[in-house]
Biopython code that builds the backbone (N, CA, C, O; Angstrom):
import numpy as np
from Bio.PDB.StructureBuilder import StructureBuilder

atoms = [
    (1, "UNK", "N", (0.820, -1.195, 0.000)),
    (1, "UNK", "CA", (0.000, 0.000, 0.000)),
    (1, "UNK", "C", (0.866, 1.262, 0.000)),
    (1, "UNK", "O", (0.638, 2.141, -0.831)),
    (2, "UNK", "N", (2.127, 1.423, 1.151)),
    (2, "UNK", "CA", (2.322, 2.567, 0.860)),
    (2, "UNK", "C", (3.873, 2.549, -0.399)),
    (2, "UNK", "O", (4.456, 3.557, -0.799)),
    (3, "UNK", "N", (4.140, 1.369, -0.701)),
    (3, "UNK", "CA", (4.502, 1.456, -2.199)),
    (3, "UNK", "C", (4.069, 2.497, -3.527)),
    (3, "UNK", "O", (4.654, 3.167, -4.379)),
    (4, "UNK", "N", (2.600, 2.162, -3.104)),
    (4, "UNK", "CA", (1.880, 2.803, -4.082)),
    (4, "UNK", "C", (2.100, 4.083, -3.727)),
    (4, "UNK", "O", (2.748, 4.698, -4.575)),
    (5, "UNK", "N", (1.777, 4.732, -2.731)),
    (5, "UNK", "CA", (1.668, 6.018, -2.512)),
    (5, "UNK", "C", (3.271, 6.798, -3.095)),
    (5, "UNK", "O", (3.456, 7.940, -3.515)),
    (6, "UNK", "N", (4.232, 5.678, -2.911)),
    (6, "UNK", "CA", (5.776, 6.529, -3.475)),
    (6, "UNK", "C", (5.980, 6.546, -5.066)),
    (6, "UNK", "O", (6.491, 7.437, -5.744)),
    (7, "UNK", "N", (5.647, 5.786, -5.320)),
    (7, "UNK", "CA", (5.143, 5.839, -7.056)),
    (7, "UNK", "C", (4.213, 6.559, -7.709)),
    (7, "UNK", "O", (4.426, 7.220, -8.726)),
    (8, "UNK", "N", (3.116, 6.437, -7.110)),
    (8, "UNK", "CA", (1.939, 7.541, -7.558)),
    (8, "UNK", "C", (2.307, 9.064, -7.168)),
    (8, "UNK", "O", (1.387, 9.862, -7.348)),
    (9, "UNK", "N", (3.263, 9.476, -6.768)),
    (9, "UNK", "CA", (3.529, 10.943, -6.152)),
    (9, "UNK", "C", (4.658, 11.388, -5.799)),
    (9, "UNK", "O", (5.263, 10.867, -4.863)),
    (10, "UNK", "N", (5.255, 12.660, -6.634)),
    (10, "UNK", "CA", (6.120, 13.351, -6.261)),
    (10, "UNK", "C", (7.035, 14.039, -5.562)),
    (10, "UNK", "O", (8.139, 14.487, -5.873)),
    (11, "UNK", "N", (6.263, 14.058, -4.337)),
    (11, "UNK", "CA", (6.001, 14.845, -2.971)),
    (11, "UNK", "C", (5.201, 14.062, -1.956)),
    (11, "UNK", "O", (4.035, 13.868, -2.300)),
    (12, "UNK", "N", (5.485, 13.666, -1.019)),
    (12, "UNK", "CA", (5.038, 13.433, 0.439)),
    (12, "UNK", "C", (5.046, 13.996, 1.461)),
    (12, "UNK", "O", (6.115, 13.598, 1.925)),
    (13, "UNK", "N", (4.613, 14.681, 2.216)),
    (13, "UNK", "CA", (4.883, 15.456, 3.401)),
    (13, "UNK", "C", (3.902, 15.077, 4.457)),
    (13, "UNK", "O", (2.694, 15.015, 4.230)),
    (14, "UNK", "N", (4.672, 14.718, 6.106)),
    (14, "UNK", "CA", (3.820, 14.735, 6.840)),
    (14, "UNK", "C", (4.246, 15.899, 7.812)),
    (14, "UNK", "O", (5.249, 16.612, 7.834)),
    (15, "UNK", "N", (3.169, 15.836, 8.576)),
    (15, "UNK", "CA", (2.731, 16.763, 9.215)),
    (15, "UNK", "C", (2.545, 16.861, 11.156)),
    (15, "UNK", "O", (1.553, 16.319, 11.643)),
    (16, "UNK", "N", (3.268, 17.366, 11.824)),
    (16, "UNK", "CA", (3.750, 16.833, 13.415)),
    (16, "UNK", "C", (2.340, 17.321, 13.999)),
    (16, "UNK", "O", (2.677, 18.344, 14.593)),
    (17, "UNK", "N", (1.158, 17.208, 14.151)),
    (17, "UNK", "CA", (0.272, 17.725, 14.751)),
    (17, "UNK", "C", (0.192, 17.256, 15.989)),
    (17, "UNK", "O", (0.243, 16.087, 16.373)),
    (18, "UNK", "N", (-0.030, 18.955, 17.026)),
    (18, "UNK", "CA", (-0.507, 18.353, 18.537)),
    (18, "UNK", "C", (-1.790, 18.024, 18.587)),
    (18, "UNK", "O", (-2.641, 18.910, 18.507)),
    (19, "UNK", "N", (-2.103, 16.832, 18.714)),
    (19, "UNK", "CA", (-3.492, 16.489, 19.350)),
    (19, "UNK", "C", (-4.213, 17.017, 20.052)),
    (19, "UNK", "O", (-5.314, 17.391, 19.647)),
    (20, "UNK", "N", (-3.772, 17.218, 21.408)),
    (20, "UNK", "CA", (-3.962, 17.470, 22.428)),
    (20, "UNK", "C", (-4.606, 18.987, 22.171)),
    (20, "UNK", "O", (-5.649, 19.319, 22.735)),
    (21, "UNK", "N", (-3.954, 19.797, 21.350)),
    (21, "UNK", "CA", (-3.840, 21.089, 21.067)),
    (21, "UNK", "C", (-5.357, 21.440, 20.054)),
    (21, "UNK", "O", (-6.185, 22.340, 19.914)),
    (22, "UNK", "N", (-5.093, 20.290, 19.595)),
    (22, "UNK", "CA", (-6.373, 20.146, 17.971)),
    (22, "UNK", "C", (-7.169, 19.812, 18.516)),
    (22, "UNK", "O", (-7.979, 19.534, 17.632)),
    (23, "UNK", "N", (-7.879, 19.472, 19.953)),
    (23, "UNK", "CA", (-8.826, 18.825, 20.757)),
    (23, "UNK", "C", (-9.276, 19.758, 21.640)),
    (23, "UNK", "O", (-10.374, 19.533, 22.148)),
    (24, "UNK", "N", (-8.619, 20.884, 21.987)),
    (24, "UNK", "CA", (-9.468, 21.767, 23.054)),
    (24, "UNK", "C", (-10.448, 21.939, 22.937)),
    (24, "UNK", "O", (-10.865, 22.433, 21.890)),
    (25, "UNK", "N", (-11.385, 21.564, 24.110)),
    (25, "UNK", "CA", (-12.449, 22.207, 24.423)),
    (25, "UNK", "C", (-13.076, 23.521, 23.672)),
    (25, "UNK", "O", (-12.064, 24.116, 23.300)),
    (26, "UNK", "N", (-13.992, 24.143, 23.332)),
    (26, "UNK", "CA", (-14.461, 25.506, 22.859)),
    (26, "UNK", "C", (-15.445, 25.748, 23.899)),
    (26, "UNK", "O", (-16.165, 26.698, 23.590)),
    (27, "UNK", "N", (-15.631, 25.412, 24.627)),
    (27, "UNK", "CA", (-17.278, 25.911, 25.633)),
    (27, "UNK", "C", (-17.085, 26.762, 26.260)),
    (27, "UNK", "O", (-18.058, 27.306, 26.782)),
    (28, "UNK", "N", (-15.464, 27.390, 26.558)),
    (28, "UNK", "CA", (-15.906, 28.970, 26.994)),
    (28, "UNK", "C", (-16.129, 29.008, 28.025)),
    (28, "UNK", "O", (-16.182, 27.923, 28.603)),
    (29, "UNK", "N", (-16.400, 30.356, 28.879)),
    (29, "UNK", "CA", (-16.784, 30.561, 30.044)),
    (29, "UNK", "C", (-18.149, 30.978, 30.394)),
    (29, "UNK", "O", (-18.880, 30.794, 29.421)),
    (30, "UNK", "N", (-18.960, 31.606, 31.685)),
    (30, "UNK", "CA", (-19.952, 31.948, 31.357)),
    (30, "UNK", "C", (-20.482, 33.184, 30.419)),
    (30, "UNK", "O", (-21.325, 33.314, 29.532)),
    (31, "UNK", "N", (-19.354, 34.180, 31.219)),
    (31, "UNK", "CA", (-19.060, 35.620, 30.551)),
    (31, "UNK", "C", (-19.184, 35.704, 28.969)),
    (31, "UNK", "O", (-19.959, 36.442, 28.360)),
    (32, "UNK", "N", (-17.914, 34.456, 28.199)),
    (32, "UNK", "CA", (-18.220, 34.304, 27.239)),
    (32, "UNK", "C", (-18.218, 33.057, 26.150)),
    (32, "UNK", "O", (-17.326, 32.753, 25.357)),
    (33, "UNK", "N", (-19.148, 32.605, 26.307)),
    (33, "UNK", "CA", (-19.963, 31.347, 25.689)),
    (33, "UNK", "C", (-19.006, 31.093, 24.293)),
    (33, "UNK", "O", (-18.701, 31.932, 23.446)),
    (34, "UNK", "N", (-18.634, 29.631, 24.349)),
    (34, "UNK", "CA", (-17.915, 29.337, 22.957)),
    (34, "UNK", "C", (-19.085, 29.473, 21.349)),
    (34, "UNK", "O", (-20.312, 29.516, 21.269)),
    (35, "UNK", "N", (-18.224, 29.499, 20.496)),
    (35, "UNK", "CA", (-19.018, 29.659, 19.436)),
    (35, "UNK", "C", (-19.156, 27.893, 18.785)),
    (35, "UNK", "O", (-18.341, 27.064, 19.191)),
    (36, "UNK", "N", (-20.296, 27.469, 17.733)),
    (36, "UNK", "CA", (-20.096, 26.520, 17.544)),
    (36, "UNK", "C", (-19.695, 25.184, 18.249)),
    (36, "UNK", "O", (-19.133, 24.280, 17.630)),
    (37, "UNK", "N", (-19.950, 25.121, 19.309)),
    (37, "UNK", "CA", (-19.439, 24.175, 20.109)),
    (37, "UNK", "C", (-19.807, 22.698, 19.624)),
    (37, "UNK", "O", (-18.890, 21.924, 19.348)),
    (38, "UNK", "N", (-20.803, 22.403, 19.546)),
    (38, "UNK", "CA", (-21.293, 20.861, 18.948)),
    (38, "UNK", "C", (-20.395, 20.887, 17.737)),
    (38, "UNK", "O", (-19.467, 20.085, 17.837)),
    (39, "UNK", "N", (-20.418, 21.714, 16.418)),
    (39, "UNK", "CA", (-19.606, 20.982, 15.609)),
    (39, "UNK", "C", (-17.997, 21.127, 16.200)),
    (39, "UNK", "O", (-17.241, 20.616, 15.374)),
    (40, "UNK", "N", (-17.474, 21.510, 17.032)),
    (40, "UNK", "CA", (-16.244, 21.347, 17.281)),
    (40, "UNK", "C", (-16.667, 20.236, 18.065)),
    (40, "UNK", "O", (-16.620, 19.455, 17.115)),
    (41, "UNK", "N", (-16.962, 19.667, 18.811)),
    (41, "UNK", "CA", (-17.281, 18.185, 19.662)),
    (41, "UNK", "C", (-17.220, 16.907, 18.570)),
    (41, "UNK", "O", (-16.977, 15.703, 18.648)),
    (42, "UNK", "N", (-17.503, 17.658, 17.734)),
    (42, "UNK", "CA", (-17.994, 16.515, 16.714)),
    (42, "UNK", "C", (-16.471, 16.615, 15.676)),
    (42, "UNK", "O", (-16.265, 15.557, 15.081)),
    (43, "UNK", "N", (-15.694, 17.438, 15.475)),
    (43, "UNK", "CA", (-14.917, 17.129, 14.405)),
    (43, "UNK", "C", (-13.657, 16.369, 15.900)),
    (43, "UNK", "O", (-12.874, 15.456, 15.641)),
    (44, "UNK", "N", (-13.725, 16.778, 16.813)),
    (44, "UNK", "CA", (-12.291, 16.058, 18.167)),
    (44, "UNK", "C", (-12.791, 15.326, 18.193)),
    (44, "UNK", "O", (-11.976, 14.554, 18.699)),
    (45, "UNK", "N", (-14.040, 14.512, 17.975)),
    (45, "UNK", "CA", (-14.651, 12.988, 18.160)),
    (45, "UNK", "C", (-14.014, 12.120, 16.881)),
    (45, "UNK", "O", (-13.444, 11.051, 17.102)),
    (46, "UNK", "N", (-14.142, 12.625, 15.603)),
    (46, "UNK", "CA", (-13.515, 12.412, 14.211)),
    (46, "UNK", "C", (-11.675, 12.391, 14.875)),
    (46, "UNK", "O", (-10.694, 11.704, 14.589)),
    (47, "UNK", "N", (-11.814, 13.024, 15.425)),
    (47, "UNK", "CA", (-9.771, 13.611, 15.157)),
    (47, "UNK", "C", (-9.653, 12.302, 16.055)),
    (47, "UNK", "O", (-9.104, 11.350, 15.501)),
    (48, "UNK", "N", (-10.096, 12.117, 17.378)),
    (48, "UNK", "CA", (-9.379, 11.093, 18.397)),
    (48, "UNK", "C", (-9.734, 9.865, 17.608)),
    (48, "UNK", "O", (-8.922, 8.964, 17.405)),
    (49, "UNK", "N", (-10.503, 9.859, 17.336)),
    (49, "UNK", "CA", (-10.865, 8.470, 16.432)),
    (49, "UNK", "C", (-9.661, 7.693, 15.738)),
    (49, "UNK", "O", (-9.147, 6.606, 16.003)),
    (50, "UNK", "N", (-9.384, 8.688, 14.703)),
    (50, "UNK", "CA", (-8.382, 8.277, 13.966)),
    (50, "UNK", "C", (-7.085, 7.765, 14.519)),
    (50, "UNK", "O", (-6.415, 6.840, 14.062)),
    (51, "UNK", "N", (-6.785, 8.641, 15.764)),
    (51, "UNK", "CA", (-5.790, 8.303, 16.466)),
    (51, "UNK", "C", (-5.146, 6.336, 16.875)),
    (51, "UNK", "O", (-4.155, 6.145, 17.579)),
]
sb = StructureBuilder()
sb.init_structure("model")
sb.init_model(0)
sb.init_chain("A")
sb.init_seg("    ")
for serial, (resi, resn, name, xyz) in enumerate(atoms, 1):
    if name == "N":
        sb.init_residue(resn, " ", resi, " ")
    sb.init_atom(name, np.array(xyz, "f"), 0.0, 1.0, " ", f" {name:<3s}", serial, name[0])
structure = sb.get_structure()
């Protein structure tokens, strides 16, 4: 499989992402309420997944 990927393509690059960092919370305080919060719940549910 990843044979293929070095043959089919020119360029590869990965990418060091913090998790931890890509997962914060958005809910904010009371003062001031996060924006969008469910779809951010929902894409760190997608992100840990993959993990």
């Amino acid at each position: 499989m990843t044979i293929n990927l070095v043959r089919g393509y020119d360029l590869i690059a990965l990418e060091a992402l913090k998790i931890k960092n890509l997962t914060k919370s958005v809910k904010g305080i009371k003062n001031k309420p996060g924006k969008n919060v469910q779809a951010k719940s929902g894409l760190n549910r997608s992100v840990l997944e993959q993990g």
